[in-house]
N, C-alpha and C positions, 0 to 999 in steps of 0.2 A: 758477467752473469752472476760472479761470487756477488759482488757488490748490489747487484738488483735484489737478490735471495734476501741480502742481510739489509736491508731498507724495508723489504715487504715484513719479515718478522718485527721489526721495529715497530711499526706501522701498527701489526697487530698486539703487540704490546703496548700500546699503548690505548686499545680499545679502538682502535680503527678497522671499519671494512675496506678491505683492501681490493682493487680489480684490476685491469690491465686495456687500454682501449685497441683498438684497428693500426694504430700508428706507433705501439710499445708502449706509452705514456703510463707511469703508477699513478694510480688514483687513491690516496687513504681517503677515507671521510670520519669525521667524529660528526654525529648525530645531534640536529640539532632538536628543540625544543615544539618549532612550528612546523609542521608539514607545509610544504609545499612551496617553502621560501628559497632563494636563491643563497647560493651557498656563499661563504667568506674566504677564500683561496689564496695560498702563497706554497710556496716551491722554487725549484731551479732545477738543476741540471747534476748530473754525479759522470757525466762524461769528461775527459781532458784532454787538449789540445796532446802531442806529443810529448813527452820529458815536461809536463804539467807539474803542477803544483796543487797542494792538497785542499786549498779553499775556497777555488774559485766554484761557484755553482754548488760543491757542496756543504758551503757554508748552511747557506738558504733553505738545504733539504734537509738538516738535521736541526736545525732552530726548529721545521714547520713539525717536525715531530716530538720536538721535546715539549713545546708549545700544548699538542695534542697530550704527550702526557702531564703535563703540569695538571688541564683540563680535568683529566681523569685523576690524580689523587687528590685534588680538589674539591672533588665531583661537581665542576662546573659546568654547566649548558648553557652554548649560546642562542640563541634565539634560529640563529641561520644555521644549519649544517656549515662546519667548517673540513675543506679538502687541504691537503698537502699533496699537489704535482710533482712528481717528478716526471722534467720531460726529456724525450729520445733526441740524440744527436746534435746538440747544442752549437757542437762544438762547428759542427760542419755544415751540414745540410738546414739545420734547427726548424726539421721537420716535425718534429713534436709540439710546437706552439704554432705553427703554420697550419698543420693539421686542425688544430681547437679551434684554431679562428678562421676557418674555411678556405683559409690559403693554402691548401696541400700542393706540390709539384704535382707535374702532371706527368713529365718527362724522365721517367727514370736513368737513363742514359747519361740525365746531367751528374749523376748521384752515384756511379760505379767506382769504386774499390780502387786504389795502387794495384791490387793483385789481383783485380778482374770481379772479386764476387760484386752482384750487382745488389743495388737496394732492397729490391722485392727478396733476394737469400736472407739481407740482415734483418730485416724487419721478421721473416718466416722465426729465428733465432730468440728475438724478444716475445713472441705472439704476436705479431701483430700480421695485418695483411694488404700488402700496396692498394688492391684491388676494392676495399672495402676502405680507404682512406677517409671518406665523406663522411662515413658514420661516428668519427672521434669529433666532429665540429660542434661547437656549442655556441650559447649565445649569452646576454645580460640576463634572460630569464632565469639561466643557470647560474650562472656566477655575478655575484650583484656586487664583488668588488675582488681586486687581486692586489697582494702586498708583495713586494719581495725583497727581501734582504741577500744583500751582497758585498763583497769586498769589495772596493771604491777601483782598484787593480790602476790607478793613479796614486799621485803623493799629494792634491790637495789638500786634502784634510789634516795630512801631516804636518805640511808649511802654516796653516790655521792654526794649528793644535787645537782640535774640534774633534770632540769624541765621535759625532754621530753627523753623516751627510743627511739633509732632508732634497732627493730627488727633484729637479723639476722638470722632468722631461730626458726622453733618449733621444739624441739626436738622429737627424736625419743623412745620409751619407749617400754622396756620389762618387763612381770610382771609372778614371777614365782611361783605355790605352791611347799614348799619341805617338803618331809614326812619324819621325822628321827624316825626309833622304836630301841629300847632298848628294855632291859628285867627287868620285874616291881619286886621288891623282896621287903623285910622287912628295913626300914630305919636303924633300930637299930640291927639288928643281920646280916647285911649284912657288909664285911669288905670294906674299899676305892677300893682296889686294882683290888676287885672283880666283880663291878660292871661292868654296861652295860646301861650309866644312858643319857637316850637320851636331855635330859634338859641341861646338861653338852657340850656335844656335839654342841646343838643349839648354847650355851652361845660363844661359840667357832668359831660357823659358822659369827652370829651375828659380833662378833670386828674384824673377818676378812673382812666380807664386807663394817664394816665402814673404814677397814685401806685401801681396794684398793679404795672408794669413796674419801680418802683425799689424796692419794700419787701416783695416775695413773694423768698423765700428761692431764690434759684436764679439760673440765670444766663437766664432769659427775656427778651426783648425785646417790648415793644408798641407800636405805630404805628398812629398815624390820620392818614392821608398824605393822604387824598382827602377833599372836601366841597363839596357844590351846597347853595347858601339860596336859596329860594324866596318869595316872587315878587324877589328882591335889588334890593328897593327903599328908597331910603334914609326914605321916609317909611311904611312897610309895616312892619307887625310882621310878620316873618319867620313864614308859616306851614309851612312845612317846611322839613328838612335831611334832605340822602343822604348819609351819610357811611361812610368805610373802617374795620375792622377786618384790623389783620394781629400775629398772635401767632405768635412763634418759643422754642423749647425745644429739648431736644434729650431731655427727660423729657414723656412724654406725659400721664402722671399729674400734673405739675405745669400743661401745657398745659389738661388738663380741668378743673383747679385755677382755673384764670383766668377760663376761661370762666363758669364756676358762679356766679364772684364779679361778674363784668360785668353775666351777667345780675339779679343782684340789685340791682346798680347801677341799671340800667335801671327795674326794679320803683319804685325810692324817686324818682329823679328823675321819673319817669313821675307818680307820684301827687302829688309836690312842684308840678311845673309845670303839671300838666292837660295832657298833652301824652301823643299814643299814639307807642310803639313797636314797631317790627317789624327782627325781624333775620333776614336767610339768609345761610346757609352757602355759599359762593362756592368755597371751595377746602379740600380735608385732606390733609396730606402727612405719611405717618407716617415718624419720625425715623429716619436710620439709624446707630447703633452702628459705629466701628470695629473692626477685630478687636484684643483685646488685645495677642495673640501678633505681631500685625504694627505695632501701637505700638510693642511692646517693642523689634524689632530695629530699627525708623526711628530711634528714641533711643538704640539701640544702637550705630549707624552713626554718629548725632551725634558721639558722646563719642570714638568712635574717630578720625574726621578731626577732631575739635576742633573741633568746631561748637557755639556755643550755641544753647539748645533750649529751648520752653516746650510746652505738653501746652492745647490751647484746641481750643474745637469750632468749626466752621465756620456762620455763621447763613446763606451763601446755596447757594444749591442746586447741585448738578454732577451730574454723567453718574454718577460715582460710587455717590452714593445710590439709584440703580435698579440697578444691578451689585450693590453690596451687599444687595441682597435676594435674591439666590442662591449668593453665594458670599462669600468673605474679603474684606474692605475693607480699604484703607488709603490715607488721602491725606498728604502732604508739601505745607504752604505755606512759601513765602518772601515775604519782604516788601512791603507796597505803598507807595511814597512817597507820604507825609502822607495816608496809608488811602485814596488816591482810586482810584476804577475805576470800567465804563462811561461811560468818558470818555477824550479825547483826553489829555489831562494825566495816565492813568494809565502810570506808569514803574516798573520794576525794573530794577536797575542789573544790567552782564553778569557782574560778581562772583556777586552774589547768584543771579542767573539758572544758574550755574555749580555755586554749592554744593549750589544745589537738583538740579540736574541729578545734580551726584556722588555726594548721598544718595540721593537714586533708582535707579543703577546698584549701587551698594553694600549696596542693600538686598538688589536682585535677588539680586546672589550673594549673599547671606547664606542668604535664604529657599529659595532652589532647592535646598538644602543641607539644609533642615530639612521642607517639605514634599512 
């Protein structure tokens, strides 16, 4: 709550009206020139993951303010009212960009607490009100284009040595539980031939989903992050494994690509080891596309401050990709030292912090100009 208090002063400091909507989300606006035009929006998040780090998301919401104050001792006006978002729960639920884009949960139940308090408490907390969720939703009429600058929270850019990412897109991500059961028998009086050793199986599913994430023609990513062996006894033939599927792309058609072929995987080891499996779907998050036209001028803005620049898509998630399903996207990263984030040890230097900032205000004028 400290950290909301001293955002909204800021805010106001800088000549911003400041409000708060149904779902917590801070609204600043600097006032634009034309009535009735849709406004220029960039933001993130000032929420953090546990034992966070200090830049993730609030990179984004203090650029979109200093940006507003440059505005104002410039005494610049842009043609659009330009907003600086700050949205609720990023971290978690990332109800606060769901909510703007008419995706609000419905099911509060999904959204309750370690220690019980339920959503509809934490939202009472911020101002906001579960009940009245529908009313934070907007559309392109309002927002006629959305930037967002962020820490890259990868080492791309570092391996490049490339000041500035120009976004093409948040990928899209599938996330699967698969159950394999075997039959649990004696480790030492059971022969090889004979088993049914669901761990063996896993170990199998596992290298095949690293081989389709390096040799399918795309820039996808595949992870099996999570695994329970059962009964995990060192003399027990392992009769079950729970284990993670998580697939990222930022082409959905290559996403369904993967899955096709996993699932065949499954078919041949299943029948190889005597071992059943079962897979559900845990999560679908469809990709969201950059706007090209707002690529263009972010690399535009590059070359013009003399920024180097590379064109990469972002594999994890932000506020952005729910904005972007109603209106114009575009994100700006800068660098993350040795790719670390959600973490204490994650750092961007205030250089880098600085250019990302520049290129964000620069774009603004650019774009206010042309839409």
């Amino acid at each position: 709550m400290q950290a909301r208090k001293l955002v909204k002063t800021w805010m106001l400091e800088a000549g911003m009206s400041v409000r708060s909507d149904a779902v917590g989300n801070i609204i600043g606006t600097y006032a634009g020139t034309e009535s009735g035009t849709a406004a220029l929006a960039t933001g993130s998040h000032i929420d953090t993951v546990p034992v966070g780090g200090q830049f993730d998301g609030c990179l984004g919401v203090l650029a979109g303010i200093e940006v507003a104050k440059v505005f104002q001792e410039s005494q610049i006006r842009l043609r659009h009212p330009f907003e600086v978002i700050v949205f609720s729960d990023e971290e978690n639920s990332v109800i606060g960009c769901k909510a703007i884009a008419g995706n609000a949960p419905t099911d509060p139940e999904r959204y309750r607490r370690k220690d019980g308090t339920s959503i509809q408490d934490c939202l009472k907390i911020v101002g906001g009100d579960w009940d009245k969720l529908h009313t934070a939703k907007r559309d392109r009429h309002e927002i006629a284009a959305f930037i967002e600058l962020h820490v890259e929270q990868g080492g791309v850019l570092e391996a490049l040595d490339k000041q500035i990412g120009v976004v093409t897109g948040i990928v899209g991500q599938y996330r699967f539980m698969v159950t394999i059961v075997g039959r649990p028998n004696h480790a030492g009086t059971t022969p090889m031939h004979m088993r049914k050793d669901a761990l063996v199986a896993a170990s199998q599913l596992v290298l095949a989903i690293n081989r389709l994430g390096v040799e399918t023609k795309g820039e996808q990513v595949a992870t099996v992050g999570h695994m329970t062996v059962s009964p995990n006894a060192t003399n027990v033939v392992p009769a079950r494994v729970d284990m993670s599927i998580d697939l990222r792309d930022l082409s959905e058609e290559n996403l369904q690509y993967l899955i096709s072929q996993i699932e065949k995987e499954c078919e041949e080891i299943a029948q190889s080891t005597g071992t059943e499996f079962t897979i559900e779907q845990k999560l679908h998050v469809l990709p969201t596309p950059a706007k090209p036209e707002l690529m263009e001028a972010i690399a535009n803005v590059c070359q013009e401050l003399k920024l180097s620049y590379d064109y990469l898509p972002s594999r994890a998630g932000h506020d952005a990709q729910e904005i972007g399903r109603f209106t114009d996207m575009g994100m700006i990263f800068v660098p993350s030292l040795n790719g670390i984030s959600h973490s204490q040890d994650e750092y961007t230097s205030p250089e880098q912090c600085a250019q990302g900032a520049n290129v964000l205000l620069h774009t603004l004028l650019a774009i206010d100009k042309t839409l």
